[in-house]
C-alpha positions as CSV (number, residue, x, y, z in Angstrom):
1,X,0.0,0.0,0.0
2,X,0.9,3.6,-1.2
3,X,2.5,5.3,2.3
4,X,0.5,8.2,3.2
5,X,2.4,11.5,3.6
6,X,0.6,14.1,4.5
7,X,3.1,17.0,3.0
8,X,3.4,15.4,-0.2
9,X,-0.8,15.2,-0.2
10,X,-0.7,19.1,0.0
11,X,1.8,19.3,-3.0
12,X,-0.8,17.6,-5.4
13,X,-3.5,19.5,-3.4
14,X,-2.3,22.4,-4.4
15,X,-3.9,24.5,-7.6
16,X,-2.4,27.5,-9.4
17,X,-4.4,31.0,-8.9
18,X,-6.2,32.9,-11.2
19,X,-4.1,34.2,-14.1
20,X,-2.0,31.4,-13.1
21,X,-0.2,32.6,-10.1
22,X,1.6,31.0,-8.1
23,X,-0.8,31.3,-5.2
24,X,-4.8,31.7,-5.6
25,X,-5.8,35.3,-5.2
26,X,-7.9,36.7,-2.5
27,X,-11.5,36.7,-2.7
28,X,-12.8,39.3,-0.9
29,X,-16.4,39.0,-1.8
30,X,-18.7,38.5,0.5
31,X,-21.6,37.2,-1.9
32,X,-21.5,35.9,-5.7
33,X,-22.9,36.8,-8.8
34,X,-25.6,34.3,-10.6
35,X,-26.5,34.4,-14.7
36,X,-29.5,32.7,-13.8
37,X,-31.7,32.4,-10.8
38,X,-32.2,29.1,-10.9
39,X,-28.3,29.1,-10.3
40,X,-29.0,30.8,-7.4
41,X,-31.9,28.6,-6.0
42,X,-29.6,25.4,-7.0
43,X,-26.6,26.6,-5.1
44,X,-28.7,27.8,-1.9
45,X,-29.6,23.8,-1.5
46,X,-26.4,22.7,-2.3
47,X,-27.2,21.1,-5.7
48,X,-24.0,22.6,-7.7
49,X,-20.9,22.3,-7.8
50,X,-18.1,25.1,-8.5
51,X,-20.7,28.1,-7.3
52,X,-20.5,30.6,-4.6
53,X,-23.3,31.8,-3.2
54,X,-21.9,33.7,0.4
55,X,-19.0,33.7,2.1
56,X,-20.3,32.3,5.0
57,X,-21.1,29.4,3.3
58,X,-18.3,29.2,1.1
59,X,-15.4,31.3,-0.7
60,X,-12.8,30.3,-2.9
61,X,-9.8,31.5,-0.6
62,X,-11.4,29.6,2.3
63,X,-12.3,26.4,-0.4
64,X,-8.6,26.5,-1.7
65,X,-7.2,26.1,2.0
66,X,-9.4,23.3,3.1
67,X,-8.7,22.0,-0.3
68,X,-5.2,21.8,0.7
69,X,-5.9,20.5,4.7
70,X,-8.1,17.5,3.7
71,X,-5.2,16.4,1.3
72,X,-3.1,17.0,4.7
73,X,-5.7,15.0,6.8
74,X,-6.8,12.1,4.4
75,X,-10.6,13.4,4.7
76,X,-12.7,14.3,2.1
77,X,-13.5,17.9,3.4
78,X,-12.6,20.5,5.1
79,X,-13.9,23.1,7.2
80,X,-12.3,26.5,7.8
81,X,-12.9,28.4,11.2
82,X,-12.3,32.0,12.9
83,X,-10.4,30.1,15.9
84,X,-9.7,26.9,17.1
85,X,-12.4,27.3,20.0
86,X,-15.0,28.5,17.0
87,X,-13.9,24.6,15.4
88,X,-14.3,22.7,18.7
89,X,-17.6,24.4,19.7
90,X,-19.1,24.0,16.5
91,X,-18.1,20.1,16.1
92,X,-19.2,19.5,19.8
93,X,-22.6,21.1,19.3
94,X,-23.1,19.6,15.7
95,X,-23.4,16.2,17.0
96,X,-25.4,16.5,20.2
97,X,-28.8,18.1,21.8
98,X,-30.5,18.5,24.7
99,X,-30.3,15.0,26.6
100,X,-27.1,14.1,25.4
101,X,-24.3,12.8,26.9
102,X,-20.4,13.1,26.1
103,X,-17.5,11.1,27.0
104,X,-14.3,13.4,27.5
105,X,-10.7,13.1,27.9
106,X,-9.9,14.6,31.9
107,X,-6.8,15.8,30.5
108,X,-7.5,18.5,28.0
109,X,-7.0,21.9,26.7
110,X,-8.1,24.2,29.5
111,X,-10.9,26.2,26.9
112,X,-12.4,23.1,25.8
113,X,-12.9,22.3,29.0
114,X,-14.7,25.0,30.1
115,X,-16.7,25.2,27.3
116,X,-17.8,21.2,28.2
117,X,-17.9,21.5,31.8
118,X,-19.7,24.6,32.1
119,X,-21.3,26.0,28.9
120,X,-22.8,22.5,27.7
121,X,-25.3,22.8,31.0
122,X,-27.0,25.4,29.3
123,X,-28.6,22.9,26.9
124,X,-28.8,20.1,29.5
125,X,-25.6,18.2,27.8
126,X,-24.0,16.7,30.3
127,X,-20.2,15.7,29.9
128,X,-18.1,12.3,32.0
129,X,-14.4,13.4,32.6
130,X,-12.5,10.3,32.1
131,X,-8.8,9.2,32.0
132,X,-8.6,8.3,28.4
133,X,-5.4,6.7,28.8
134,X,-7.9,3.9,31.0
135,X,-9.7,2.2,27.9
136,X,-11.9,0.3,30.8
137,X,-13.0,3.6,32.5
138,X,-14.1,5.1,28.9
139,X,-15.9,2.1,28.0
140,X,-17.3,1.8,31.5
141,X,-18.8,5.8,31.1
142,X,-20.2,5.5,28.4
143,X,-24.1,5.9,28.6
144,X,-26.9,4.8,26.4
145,X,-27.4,8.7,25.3
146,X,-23.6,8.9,24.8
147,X,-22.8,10.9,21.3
148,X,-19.3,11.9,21.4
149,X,-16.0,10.6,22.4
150,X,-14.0,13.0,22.5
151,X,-9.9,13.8,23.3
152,X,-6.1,15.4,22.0
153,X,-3.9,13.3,20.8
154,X,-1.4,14.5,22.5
155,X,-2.7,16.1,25.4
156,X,-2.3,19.7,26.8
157,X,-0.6,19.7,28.6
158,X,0.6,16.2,30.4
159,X,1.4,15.2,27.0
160,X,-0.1,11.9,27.3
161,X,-1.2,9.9,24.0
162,X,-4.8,9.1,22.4
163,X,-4.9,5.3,21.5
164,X,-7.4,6.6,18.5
165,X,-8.0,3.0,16.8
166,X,-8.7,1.3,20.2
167,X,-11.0,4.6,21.2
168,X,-12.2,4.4,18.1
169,X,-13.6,0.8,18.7
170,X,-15.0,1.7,21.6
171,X,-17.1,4.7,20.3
172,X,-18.7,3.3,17.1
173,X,-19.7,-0.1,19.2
174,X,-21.7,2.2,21.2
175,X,-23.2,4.4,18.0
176,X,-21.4,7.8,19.0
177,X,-18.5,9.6,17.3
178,X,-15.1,9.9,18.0
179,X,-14.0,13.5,17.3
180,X,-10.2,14.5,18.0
181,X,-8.5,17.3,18.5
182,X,-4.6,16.8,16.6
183,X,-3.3,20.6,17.6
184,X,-0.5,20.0,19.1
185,X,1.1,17.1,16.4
186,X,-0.5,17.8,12.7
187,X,1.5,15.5,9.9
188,X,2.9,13.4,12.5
189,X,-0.3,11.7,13.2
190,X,-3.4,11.2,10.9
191,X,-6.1,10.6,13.8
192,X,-9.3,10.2,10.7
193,X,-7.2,7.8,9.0
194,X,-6.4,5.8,12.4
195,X,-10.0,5.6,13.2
196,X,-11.5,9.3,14.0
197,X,-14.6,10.8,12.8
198,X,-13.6,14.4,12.7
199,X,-10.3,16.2,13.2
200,X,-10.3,19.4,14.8
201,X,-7.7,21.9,14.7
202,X,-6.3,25.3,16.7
203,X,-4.6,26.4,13.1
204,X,-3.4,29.5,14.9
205,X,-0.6,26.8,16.3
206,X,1.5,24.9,14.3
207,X,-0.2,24.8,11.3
208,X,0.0,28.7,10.6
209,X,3.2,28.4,12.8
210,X,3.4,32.3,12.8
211,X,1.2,33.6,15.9
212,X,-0.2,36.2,13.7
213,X,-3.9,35.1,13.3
214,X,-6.5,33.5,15.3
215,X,-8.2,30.5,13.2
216,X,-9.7,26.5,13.3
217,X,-9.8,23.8,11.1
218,X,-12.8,21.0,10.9
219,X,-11.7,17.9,9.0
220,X,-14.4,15.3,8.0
221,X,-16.5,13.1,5.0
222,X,-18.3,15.0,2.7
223,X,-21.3,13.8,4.4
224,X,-20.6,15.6,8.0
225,X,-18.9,18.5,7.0
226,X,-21.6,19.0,3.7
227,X,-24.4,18.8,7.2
228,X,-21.5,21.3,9.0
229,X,-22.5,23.8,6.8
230,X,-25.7,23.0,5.5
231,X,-28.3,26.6,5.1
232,X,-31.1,24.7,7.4
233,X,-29.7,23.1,10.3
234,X,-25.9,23.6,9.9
235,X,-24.0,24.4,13.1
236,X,-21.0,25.7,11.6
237,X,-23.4,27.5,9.0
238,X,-26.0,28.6,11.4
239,X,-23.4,29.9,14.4
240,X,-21.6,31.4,11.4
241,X,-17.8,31.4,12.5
242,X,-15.9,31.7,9.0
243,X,-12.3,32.2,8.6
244,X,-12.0,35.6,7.0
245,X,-10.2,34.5,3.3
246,X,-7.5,36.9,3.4
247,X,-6.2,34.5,6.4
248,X,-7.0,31.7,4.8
249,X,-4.5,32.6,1.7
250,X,-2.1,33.2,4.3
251,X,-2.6,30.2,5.9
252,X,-2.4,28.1,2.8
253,X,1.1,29.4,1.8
254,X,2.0,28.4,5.2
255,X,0.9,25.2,5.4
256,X,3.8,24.3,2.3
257,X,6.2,24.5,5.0
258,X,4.8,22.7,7.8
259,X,6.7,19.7,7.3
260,X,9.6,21.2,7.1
261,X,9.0,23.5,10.7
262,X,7.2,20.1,12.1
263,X,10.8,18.4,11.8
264,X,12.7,21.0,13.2
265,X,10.2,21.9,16.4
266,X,10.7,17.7,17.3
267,X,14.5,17.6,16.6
268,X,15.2,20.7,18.6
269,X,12.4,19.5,21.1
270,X,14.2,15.8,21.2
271,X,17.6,17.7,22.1
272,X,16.2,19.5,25.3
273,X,14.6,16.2,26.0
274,X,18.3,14.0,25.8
275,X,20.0,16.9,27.6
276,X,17.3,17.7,30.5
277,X,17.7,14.0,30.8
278,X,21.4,13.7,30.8
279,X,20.9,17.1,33.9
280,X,18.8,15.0,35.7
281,X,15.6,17.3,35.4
282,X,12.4,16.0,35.9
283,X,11.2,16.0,32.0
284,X,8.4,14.8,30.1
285,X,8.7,14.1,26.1
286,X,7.2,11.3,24.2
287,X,9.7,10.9,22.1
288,X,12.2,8.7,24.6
289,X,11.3,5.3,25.2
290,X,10.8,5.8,29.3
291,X,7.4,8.0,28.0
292,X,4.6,5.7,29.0
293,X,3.1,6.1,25.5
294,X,6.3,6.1,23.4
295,X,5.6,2.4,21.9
296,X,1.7,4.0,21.2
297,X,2.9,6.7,19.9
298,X,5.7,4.9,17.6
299,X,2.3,2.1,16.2
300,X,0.1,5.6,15.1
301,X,2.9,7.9,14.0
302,X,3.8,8.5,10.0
303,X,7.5,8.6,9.8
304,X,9.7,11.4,9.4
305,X,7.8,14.1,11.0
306,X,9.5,13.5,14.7
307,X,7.9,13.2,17.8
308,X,6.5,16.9,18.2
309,X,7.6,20.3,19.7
310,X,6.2,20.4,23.0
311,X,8.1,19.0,26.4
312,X,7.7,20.2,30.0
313,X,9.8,20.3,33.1
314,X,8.4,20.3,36.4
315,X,10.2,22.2,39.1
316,X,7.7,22.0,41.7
317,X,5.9,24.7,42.3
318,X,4.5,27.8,41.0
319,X,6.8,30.5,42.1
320,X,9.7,28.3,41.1
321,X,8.5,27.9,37.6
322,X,7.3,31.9,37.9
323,X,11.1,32.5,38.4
324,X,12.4,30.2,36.1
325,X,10.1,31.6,33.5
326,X,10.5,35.3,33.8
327,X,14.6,34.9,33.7
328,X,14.3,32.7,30.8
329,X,12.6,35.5,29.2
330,X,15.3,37.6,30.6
331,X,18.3,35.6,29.2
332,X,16.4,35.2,25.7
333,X,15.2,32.0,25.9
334,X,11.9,33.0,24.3
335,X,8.8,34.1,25.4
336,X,6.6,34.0,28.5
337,X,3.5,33.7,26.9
338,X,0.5,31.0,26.1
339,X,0.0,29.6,22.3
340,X,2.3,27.2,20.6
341,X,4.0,26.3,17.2
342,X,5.6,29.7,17.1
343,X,8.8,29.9,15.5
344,X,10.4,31.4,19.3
345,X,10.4,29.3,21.5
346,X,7.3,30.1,24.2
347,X,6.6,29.2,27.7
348,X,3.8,28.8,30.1
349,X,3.1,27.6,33.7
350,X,-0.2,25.3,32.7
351,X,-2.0,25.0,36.0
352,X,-1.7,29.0,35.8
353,X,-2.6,29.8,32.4
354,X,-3.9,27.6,29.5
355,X,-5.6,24.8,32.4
356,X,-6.3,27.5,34.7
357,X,-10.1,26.9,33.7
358,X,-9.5,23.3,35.2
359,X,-10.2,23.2,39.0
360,X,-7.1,22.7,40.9
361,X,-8.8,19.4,42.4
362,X,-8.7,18.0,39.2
363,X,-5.0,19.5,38.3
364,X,-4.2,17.2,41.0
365,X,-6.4,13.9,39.6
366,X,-4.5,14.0,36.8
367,X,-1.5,14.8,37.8
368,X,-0.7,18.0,36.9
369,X,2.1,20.0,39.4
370,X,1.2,23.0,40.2
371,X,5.4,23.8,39.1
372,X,4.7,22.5,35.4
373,X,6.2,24.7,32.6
374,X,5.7,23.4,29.2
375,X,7.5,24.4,26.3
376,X,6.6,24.7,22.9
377,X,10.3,24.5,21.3
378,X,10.9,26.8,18.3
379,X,13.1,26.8,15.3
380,X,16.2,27.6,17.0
381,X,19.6,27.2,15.4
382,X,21.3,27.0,18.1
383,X,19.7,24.3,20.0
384,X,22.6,23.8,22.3
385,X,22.7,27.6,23.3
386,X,19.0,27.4,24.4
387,X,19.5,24.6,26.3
388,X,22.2,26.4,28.2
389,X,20.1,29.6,28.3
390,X,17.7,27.3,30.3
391,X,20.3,25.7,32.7
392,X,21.4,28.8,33.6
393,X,18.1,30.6,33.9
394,X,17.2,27.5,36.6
395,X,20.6,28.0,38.7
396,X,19.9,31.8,38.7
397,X,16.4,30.7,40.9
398,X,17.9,28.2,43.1
């Protein structure tokens, strides 16, 4: 069988733009032009093909990215969103109503959580936390009215990993959907072709890799992301959260060099890894085999994209990691700041920031210190000098 590579997917993805540029040009239309009404009428129930009836349904920029991202995911569509919250909220709600029940990862970003743990009551949804990384418990919460399993991954921010064919099982066995969050590791796994439903993406992260925009990605069949978007009942359509196309076009040219920044986040993020090890710091990164999901991780992976960007050191507690943080900054490190997949390198005490929404009760369940700082590595040259950067930005607090 033909290996699946996700980069060289967007290659062939990839269309010249009108007047045959290199890249498509912007479509800043909001609505389209029709010779014929019946055009119009056809379009407005879906029944064409090629036509643009309003941006918030469609737009060429926006089609030529998603275009480009189902070729990345193996799907048949693609879904573009104003954030990666706006892509999460919208696949949640898409697939349940009032009376429903959802299966959840415990360990997960701290937005979605909120969103599940507090918003969801509003429509009488109710959500079961579970350690996903305990097949038993999952299968052992799941309800008769359960819709949705749902997890990262590689969770934020205890960087544990998703067994997605074995969840995958459990889910359809019980008639729900498995809907997965890939954020923090795009290219190096494929989640819909190991067993997902829908793949949801923060594209403001590594995919855009530039912190400069806000936007989400909803991967799917043509069936669920046609229904997504749909004039009558569409969530996506309905709640109305495009991506505005001139970030889509920037986006797009973006995403050509993914593979390339997806290799050198993981290598420079494997470095810290062996040489945090090698100090004796207490470190977590899946990529070395004493990771509790290293040998999952190595079965799901496609090769040559590395083991990811993000790694953690725990030194504690929180005024420690405060201090180590700040001088890091200091010494030029990176920056102290949330987000990820930025070409600097960028730090954040989790419990404190992006899981802050997760009660500290729960921090605790799943083992979360309150001293966690977890890195998202950046492009660095100089590897070795940001490692020493670090070492001497944690002797500075002693």
């Amino acid at each position: 069988m033909k290996k699946f590579d996700p980069a060289t997917n967007i290659q062939f993805a990839s269309a010249l733009g009108d007047k045959r540029g290199v890249n498509p040009a912007i479509c800043d239309s909001a609505t389209f032009t029709f010779n014929k009404a019946k055009e119009m009428t056809d379009t407005f129930h879906g029944e064409t093909e090629g036509m643009f009836l309003y941006s918030r349904h469609w737009n060429p920029s926006n089609l030529a990215l998603c275009t480009a991202l189902a070729a990345m995911e193996g799907t048949e569509l693609a879904w573009a969103t104003g954030s990666g919250m706006a892509a999460i909220t919208c696949a949640l709600l898409h697939e349940v109503k009032s009376g429903d029940h959802i299966v959840s990862s415990m360990t997960t970003y701290g937005g979605t959580f909120a969103f599940m743990n507090n918003y969801l009551k509003k429509f009488n949804v109710e959500v079961s936390f579970v350690n996903f990384q305990d097949l038993d418990a999952v299968k052992k919460a799941i309800r008769p009215n359960t819709k949705v399993l749902y997890t990262e991954t590689m969770n934020n921010p205890l960087l544990r990993i998703a067994n997605i064919p074995e969840l995958s099982k459990i889910a359809h066995a019980a008639g729900a959907k498995l809907l997965v969050d890939n954020t923090f590791t795009p290219m190096i796994f494929s989640p819909y072709r190991l067993g997902a439903d829908v793949v949801i993406y923060s594209m403001t992260k590594f995919v855009n890799g530039k912190n400069d925009c806000v936007a989400g990605a909803i991967c799917g069949s043509a069936e669920y992301i046609n229904s997504l978007i749909d004039v009558n009942d569409g969530t996506a359509m309905l709640l109305g959260p495009v991506l505005d196309p001139m970030r889509s076009t920037s986006i797009l040219k973006n995403l050509s060099t993914l593979h390339i920044r997806m290799k050198q986040h993981g290598a420079n993020a494997m470095y810290l890894a062996q040489r945090f090890k090698e100090t004796g710091l207490k470190y977590n990164y899946p990529g070395l085999p004493e990771h509790p999901d290293y040998e999952l991780f190595n079965s799901m992976k496609n090769e040559g994209y590395g083991y990811g960007g993000m790694i953690s050191i725990d030194m504690g507690t929180a005024d420690r990691a405060s201090a180590i943080m700040e001088k890091m900054q200091e010494l030029g490190v990176g920056y102290l700041a949330v987000s990820l997949g930025y070409f600097k390198t960028l730090f954040s005490n989790s419990g404190k920031s992006t899981s802050s929404e997760v009660p500290e009760e729960l921090q605790r369940e799943m083992g979360m210190s309150e001293g966690l700082i977890r890195f998202s590595v950046g492009l660095d040259n100089d590897i070795e000098n940001t490692f020493n950067l670090i070492v001497e930005a944690i002797n500075a607090t002693k």
